[in-house]
C-alpha positions in Angstrom: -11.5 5.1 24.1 -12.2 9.0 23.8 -13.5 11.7 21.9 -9.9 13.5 20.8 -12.2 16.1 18.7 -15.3 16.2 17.0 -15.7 13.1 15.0 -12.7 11.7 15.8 -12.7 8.4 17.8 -9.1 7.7 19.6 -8.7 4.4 21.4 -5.7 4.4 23.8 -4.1 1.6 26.2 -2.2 2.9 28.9 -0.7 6.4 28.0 -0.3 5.6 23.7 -2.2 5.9 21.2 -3.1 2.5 19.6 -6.3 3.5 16.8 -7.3 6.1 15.6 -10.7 6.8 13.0 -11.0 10.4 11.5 -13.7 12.8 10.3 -13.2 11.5 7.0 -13.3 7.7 8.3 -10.0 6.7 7.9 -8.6 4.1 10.2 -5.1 4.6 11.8 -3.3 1.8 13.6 0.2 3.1 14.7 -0.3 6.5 13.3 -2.2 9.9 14.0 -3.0 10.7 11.2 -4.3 7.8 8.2 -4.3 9.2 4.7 -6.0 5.9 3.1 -9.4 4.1 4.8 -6.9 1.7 6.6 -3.2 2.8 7.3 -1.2 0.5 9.4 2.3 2.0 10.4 4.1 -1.2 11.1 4.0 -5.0 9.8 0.7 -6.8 9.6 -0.4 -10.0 9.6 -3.1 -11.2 7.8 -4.3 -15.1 6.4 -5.1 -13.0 2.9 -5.9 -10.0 0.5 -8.6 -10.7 -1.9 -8.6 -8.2 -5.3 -11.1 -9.5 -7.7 -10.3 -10.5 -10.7 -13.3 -11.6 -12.4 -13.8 -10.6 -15.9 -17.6 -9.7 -15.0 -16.0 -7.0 -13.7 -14.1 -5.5 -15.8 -14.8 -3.0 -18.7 -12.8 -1.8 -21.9 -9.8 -4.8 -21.6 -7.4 -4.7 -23.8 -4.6 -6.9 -24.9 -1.1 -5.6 -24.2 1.7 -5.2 -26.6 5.2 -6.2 -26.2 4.9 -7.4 -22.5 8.3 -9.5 -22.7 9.9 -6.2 -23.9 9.0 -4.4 -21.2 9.6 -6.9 -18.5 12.8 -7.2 -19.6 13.2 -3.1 -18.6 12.0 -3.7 -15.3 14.9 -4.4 -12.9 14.6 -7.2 -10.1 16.4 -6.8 -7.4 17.5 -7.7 -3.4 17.5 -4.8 -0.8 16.8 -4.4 2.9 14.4 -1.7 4.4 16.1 1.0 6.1 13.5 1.0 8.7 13.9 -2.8 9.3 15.3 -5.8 11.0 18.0 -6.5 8.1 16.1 -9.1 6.5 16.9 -9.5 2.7 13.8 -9.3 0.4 13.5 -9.3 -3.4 11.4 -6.9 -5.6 11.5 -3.8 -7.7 11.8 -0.6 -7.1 8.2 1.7 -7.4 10.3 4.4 -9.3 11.6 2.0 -12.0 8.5 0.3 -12.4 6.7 3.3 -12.8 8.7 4.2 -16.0 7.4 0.9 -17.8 3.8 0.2 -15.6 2.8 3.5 -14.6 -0.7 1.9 -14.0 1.3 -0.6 -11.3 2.5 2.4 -8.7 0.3 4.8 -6.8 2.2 7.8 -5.8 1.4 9.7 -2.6 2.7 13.2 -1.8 5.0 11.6 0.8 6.2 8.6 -0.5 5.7 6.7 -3.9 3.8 3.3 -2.8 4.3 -0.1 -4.8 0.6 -0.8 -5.5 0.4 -4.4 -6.6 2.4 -6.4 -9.4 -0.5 -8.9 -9.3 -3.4 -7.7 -9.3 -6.1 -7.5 -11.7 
């Protein structure tokens, strides 16, 4: 563990890197420099991901319109990650989904994230 710079906390095993947290408090794992509270640059593993959905919490909902229709628009598909092991997944693709569920897709200056399809 050391002090890389003020208010930065670096824990390291061996000669690498392995955590980082920031002035801001983000938390790296696999990566210099998080963006988001927790960034993790490689798979992780976890037994879930809670993201409540209780209607106690919620304000203004609204019934949407034509949801079939716009499914329909929104193309499934199979694909491999370039930066992967070559194991076939299904999904969608964060730009097309975008166009119909704009709510559905965070983008980032780098990269355009999927956010969730689920949740809410």
């Amino acid at each position: 563990m050391q002090r890389e710079a003020t208010a930065t906390l670096t824990f390291i095993t061996g000669t690498d890197e392995r955590l980082r947290i920031d002035s801001s408090g983000n938390v790296g794992i696999g990566t210099t420099t998080p963006s988001q509270k927790l960034e993790v640059a490689g798979k992780v593993l976890a037994t879930g991901f809670m993201t409540p959905s209780d209607g106690r919490l919620k304000i203004h909902v609204t019934q949407l319109l034509n949801v079939l229709d716009k499914l329909e628009k929104v193309r499934g598909v199979s694909f491999e990650w370039k930066e992967a092991t070559g194991r076939k997944e299904i999904g969608v693709v964060a730009q097309e989904l975008s166009a119909v569920f704009p709510e559905l897709v965070l983008r980032q200056p780098i990269k355009i994230i999927l956010q969730s399809i689920m949740a809410g």
